[in-house]
Residue frames as a rotation matrix with the C-alpha (Angstrom) as fourth column:
UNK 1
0.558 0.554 -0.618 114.42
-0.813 0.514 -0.274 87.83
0.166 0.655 0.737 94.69
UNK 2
0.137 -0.508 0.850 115.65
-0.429 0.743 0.513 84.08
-0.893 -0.435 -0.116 95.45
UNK 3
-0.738 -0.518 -0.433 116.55
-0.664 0.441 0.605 81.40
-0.122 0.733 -0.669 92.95
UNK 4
0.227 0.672 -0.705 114.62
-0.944 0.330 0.011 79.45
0.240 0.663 0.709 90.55
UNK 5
-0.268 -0.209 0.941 114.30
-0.457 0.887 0.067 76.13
-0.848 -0.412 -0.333 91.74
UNK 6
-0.191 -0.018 -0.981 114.79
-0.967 0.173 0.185 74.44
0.166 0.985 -0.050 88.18
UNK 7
-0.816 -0.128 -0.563 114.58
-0.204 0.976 0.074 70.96
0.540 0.176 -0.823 89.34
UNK 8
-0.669 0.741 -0.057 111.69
-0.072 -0.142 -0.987 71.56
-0.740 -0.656 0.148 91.09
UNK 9
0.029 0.437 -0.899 110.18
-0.949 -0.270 -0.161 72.95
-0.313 0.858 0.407 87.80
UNK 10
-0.622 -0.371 -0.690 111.46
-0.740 0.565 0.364 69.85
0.255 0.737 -0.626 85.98
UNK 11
-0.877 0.346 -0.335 109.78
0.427 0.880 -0.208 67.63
0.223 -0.325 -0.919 88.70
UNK 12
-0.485 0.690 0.537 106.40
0.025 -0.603 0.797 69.73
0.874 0.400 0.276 88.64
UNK 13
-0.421 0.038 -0.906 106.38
0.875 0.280 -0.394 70.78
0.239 -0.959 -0.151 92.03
UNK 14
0.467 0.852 -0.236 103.97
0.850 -0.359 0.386 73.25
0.244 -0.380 -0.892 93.14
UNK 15
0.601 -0.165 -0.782 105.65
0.437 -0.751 0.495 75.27
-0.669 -0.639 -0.379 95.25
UNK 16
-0.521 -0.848 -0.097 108.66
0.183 -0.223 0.958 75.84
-0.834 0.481 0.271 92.86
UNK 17
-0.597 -0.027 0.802 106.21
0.796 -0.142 0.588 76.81
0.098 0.990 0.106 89.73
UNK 18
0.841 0.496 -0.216 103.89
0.538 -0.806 0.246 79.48
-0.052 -0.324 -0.945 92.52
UNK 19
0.494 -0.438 -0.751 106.90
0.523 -0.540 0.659 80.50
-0.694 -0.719 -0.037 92.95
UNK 20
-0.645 -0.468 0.604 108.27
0.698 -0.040 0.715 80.95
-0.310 0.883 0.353 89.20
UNK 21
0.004 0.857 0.516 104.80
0.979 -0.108 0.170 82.59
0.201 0.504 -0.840 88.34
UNK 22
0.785 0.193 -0.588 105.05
0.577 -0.571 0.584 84.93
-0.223 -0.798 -0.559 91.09
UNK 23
-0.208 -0.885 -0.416 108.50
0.410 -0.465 0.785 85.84
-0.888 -0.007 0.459 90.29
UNK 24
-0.889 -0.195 0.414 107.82
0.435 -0.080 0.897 86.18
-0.142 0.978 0.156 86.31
UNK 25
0.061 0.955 0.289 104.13
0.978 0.000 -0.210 86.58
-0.200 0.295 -0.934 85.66
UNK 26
0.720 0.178 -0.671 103.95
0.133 -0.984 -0.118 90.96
-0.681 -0.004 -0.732 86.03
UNK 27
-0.541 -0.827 -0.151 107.41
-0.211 -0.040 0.977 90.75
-0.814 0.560 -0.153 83.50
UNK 28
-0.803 0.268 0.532 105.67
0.583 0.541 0.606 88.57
-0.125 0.797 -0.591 80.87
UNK 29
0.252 0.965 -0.066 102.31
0.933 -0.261 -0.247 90.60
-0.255 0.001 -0.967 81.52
UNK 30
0.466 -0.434 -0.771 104.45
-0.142 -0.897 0.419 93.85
-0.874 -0.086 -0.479 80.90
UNK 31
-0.752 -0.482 -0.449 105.93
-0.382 -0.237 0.893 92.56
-0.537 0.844 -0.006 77.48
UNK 32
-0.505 0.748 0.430 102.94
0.800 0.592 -0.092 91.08
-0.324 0.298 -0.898 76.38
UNK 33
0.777 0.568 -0.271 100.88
0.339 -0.740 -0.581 94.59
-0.530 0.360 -0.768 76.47
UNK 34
-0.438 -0.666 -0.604 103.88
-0.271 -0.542 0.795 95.66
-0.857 0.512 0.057 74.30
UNK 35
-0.845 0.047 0.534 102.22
0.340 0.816 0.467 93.34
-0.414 0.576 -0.705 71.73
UNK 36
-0.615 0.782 0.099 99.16
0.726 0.514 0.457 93.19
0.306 0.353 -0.884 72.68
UNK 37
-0.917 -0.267 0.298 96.82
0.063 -0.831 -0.552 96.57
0.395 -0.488 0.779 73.53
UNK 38
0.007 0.993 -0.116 94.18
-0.310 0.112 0.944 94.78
0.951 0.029 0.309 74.88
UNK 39
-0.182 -0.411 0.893 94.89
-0.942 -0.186 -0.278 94.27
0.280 -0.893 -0.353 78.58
UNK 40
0.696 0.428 0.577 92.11
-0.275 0.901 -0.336 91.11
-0.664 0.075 0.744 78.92
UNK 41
0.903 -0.213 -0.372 94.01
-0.224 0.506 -0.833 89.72
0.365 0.836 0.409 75.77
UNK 42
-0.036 -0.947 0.318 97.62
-0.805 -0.161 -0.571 90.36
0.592 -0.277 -0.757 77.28
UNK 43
-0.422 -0.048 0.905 96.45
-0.874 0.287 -0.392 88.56
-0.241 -0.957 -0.163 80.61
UNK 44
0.668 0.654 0.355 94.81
-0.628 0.752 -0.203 86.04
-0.400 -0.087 0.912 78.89
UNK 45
0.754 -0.359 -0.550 97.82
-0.343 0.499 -0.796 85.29
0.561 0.788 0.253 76.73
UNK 46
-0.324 -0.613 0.721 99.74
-0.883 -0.078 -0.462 85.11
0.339 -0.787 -0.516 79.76
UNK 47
0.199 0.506 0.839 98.07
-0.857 0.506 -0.101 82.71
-0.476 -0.699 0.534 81.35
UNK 48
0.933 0.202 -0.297 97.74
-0.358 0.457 -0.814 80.73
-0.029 0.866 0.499 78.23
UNK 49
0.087 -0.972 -0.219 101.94
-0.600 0.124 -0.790 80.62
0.795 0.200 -0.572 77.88
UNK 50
-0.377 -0.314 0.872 102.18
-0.859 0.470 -0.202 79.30
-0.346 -0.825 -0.446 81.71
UNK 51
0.491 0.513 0.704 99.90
-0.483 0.833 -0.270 76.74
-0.725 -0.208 0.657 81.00
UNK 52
0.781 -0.401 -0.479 101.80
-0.399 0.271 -0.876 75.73
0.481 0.875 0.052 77.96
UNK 53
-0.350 -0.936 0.046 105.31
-0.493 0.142 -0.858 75.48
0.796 -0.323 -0.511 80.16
């Protein structure tokens, strides 16, 4: 796994938030169904959070 490119993030660069997603997304989608025990709901709430950050 490489390193978050935070100033990337900061300066909403593409590459550096595919990459964040990519790295995080299956983590967040994995405590989420802790939550939630609707899979569709989990993944949707997922999404939902990125788009927020």
């Amino acid at each position: 796994m490489g390193t978050i490119d935070f100033e990337g993030l900061q300066q909403n660069d593409a590459a550096a938030w595919g990459y964040f997603f990519e790295t995080y997304a299956e983590t967040f989608y994995r405590v989420a169904r802790g939550y939630i025990p609707d899979p569709s709901d989990a993944e949707e709430m997922v999404s939902e959070t990125f788009m927020k950050i």
